[in-house]
N, CA, C and O atoms as a DFTB+ gen file, in Angstrom:
340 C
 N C O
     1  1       0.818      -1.197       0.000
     2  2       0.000       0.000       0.000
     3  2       0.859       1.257       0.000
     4  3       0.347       2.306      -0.391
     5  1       1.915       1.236       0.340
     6  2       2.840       2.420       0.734
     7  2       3.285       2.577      -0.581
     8  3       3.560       3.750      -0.834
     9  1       3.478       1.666      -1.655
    10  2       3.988       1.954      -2.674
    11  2       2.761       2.607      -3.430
    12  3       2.827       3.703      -3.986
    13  1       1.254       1.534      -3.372
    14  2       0.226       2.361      -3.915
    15  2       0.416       3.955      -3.730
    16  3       0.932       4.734      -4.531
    17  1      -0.008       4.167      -2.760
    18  2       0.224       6.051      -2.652
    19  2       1.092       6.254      -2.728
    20  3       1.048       7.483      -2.769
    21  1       2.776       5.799      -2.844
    22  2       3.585       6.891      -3.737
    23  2       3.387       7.516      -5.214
    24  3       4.086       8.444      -5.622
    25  1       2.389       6.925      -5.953
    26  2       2.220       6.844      -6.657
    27  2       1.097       7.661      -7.492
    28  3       0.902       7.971      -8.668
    29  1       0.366       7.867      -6.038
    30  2      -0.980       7.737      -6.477
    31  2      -1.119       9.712      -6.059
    32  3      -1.003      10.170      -4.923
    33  1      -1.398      10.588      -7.408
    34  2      -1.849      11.792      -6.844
    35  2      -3.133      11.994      -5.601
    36  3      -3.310      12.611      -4.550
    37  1      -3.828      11.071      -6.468
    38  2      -5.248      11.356      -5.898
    39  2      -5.221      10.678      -4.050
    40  3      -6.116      11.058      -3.296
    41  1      -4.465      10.003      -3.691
    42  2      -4.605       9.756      -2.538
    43  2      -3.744      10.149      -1.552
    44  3      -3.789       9.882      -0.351
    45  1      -2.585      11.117      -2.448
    46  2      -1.121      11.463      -1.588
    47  2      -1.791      13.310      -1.480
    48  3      -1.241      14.213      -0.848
    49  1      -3.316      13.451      -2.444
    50  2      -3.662      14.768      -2.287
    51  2      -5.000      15.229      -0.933
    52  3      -5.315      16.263      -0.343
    53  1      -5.580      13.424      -0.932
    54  2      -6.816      13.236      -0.252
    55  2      -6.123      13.082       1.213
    56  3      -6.275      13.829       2.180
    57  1      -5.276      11.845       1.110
    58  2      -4.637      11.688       2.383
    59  2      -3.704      11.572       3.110
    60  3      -2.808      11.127       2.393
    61  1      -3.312      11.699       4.159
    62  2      -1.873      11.980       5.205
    63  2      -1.937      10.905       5.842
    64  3      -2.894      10.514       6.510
    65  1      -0.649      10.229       5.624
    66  2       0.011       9.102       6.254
    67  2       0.086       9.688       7.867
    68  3       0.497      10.804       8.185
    69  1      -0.390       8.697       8.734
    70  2      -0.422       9.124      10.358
    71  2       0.832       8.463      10.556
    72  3       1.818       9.106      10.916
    73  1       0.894       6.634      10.252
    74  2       1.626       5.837      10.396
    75  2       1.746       4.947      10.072
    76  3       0.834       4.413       9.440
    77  1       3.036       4.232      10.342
    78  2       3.437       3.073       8.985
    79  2       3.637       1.957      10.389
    80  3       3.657       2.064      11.615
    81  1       3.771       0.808       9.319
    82  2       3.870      -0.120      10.500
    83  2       4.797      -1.376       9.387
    84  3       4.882      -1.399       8.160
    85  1       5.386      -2.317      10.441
    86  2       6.011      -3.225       9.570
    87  2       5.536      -4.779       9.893
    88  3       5.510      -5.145      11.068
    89  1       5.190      -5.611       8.916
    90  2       4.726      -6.858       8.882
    91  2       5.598      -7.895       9.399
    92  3       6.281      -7.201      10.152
    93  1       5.925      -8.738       9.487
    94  2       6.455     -10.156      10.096
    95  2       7.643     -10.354       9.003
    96  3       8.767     -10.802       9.228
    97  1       7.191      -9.971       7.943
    98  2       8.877     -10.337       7.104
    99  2       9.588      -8.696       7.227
   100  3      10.541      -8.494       6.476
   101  1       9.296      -7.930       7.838
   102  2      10.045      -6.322       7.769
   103  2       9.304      -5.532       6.489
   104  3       9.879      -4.523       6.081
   105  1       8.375      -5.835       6.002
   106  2       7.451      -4.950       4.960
   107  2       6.688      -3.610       5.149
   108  3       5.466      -3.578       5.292
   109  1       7.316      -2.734       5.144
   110  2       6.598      -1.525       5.427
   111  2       5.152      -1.259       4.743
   112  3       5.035      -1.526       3.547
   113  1       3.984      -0.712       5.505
   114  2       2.854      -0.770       5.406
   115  2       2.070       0.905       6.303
   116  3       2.377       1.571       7.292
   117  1       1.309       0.948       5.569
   118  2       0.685       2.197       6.165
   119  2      -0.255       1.839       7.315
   120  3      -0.785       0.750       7.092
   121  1      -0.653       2.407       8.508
   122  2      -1.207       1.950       9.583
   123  2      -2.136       2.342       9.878
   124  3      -3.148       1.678      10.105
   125  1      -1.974       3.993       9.973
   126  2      -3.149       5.080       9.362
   127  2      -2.805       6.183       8.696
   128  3      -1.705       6.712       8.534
   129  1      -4.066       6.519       8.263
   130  2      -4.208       7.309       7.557
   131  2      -5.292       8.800       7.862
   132  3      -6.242       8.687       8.636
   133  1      -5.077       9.765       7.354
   134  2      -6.640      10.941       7.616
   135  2      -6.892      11.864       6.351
   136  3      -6.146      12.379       5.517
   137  1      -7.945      11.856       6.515
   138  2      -8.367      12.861       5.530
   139  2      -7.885      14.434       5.822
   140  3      -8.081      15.045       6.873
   141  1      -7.100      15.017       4.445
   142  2      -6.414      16.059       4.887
   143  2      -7.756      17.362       5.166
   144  3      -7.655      18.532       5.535
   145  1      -8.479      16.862       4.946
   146  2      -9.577      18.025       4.882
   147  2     -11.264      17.692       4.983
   148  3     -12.124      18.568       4.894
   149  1     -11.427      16.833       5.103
   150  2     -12.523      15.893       5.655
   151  2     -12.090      14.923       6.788
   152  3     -10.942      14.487       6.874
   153  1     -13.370      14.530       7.892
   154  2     -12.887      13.640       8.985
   155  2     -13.131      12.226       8.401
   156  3     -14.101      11.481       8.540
   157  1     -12.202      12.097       7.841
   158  2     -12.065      10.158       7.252
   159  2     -10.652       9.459       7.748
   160  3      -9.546       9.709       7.269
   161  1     -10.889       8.678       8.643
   162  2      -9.470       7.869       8.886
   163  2      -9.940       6.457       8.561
   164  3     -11.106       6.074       8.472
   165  1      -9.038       5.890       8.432
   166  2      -8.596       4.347       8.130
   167  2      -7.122       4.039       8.991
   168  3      -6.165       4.813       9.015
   169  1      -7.190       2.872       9.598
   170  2      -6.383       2.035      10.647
   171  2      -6.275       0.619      10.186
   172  3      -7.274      -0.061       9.951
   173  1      -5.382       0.300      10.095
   174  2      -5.157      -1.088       9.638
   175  2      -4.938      -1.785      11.167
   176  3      -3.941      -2.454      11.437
   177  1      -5.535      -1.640      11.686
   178  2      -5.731      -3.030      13.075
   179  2      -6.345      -2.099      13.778
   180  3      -6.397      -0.870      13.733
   181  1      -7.036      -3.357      14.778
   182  2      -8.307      -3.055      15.763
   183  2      -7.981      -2.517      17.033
   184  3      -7.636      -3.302      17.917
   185  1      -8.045      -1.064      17.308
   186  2      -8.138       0.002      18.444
   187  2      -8.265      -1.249      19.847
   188  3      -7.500      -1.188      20.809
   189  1      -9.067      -2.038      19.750
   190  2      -9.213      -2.776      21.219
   191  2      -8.516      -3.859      21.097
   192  3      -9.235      -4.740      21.570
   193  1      -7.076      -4.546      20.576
   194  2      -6.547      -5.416      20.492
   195  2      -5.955      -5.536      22.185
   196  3      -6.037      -6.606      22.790
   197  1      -5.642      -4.875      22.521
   198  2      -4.962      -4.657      23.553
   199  2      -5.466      -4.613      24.594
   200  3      -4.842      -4.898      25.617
   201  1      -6.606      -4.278      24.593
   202  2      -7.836      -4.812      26.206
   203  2      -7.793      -6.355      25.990
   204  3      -7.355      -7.175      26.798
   205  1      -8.387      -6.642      24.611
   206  2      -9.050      -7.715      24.505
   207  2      -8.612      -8.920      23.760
   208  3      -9.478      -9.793      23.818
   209  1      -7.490      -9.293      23.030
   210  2      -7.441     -10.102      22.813
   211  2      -5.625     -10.434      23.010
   212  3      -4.573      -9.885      22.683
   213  1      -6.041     -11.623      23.719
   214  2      -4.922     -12.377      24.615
   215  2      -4.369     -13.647      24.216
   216  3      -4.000     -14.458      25.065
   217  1      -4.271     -13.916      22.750
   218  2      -3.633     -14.974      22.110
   219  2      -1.910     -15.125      21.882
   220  3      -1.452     -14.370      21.025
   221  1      -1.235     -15.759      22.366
   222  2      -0.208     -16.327      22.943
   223  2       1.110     -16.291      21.420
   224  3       2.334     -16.190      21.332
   225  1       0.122     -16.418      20.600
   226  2       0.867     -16.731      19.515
   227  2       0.722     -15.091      18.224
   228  3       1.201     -15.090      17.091
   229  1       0.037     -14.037      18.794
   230  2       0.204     -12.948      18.038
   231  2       0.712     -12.066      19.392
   232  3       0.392     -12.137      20.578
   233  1       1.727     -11.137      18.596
   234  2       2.912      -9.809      19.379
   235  2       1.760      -8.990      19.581
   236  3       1.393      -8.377      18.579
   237  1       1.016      -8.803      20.756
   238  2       0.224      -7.877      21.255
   239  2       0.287      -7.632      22.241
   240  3       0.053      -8.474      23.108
   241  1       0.647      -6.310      22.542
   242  2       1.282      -5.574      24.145
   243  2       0.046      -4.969      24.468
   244  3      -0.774      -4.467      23.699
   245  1       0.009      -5.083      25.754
   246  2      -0.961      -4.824      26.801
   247  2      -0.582      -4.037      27.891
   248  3      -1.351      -4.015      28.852
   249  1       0.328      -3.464      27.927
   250  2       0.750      -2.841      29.211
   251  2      -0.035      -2.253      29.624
   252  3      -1.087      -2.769      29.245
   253  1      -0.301      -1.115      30.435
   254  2      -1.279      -0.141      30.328
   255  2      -1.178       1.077      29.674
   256  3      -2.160       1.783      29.448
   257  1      -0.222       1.317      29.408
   258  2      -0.238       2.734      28.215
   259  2      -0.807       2.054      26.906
   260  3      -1.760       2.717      26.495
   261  1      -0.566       1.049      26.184
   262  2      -1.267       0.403      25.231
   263  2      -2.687       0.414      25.474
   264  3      -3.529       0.223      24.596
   265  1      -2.901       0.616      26.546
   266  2      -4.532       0.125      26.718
   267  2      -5.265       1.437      27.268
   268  3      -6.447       1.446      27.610
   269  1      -4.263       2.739      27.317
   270  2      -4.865       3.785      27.356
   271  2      -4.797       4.393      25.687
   272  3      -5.771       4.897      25.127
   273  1      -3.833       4.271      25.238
   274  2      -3.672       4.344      23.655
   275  2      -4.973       3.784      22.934
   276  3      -5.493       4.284      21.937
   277  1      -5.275       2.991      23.414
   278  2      -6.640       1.645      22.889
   279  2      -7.454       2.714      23.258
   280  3      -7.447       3.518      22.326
   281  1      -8.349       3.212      24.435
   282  2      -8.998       3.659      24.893
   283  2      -9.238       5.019      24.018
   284  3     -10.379       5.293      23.646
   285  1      -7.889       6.045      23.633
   286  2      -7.735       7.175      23.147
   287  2      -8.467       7.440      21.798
   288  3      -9.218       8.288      21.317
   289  1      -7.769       6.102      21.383
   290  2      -8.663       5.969      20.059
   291  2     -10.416       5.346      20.012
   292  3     -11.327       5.547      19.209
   293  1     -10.355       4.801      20.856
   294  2     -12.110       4.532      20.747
   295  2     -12.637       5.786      21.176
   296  3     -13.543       6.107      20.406
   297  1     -12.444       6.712      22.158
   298  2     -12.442       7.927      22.830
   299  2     -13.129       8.563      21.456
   300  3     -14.304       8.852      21.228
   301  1     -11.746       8.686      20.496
   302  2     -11.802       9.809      19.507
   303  2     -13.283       9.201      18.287
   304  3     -14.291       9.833      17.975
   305  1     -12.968       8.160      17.966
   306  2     -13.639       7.727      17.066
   307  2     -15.337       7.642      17.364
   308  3     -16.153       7.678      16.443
   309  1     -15.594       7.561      18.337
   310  2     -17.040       7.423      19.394
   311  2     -17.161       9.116      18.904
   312  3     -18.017       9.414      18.071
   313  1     -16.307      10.113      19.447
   314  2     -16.704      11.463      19.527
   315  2     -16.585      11.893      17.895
   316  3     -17.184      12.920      17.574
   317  1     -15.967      11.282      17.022
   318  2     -16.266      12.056      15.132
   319  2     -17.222      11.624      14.966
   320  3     -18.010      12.431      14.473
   321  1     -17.766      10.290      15.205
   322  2     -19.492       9.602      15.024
   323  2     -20.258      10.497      15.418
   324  3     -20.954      11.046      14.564
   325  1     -20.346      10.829      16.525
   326  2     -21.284      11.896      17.216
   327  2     -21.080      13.199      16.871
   328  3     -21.823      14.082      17.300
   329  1     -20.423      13.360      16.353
   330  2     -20.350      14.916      15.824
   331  2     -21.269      14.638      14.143
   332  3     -21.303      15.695      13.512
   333  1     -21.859      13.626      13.506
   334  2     -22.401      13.824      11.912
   335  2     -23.663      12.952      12.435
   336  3     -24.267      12.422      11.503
   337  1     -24.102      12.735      13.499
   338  2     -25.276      12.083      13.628
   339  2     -26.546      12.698      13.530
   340  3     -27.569      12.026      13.662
């Protein structure tokens, strides 16, 4: 995807890379994203991984700053919903 939008006017004009993230073989990947001028984000993984899911065999940190980070973002995303309802 990171290569998609180097590429791409229309989405390097629509949207701002928040953050990149890297896959299991070292593959750089976009993580999020926002609309530079409309409220549209996209996240490539789930805001509550880190309360909630406790599988042994995926790298998921739980400390508690992770799980206020978790929180921050449901926080935010709960409050852009409610702002177009």
């Amino acid at each position: 995807m990171l290569m998609t939008y180097s590429k791409s006017h229309l989405l390097k004009t629509f949207f701002r890379i928040v953050a990149t993230s890297k896959d299991r073989r070292g593959a750089e990947f976009i993580s999020m994203m926002e609309g530079k001028h409309y409220p549209i984000y996209m996240v490539r993984w789930h805001p509550s991984k880190a309360q909630f899911e406790w599988r042994k065999d995926l790298d998921i940190r739980h400390s508690a700053k992770d799980v206020l980070v978790a929180q921050y973002f449901a926080n935010f995303f709960m409050k852009q919903g409610s702002l177009f309802s």
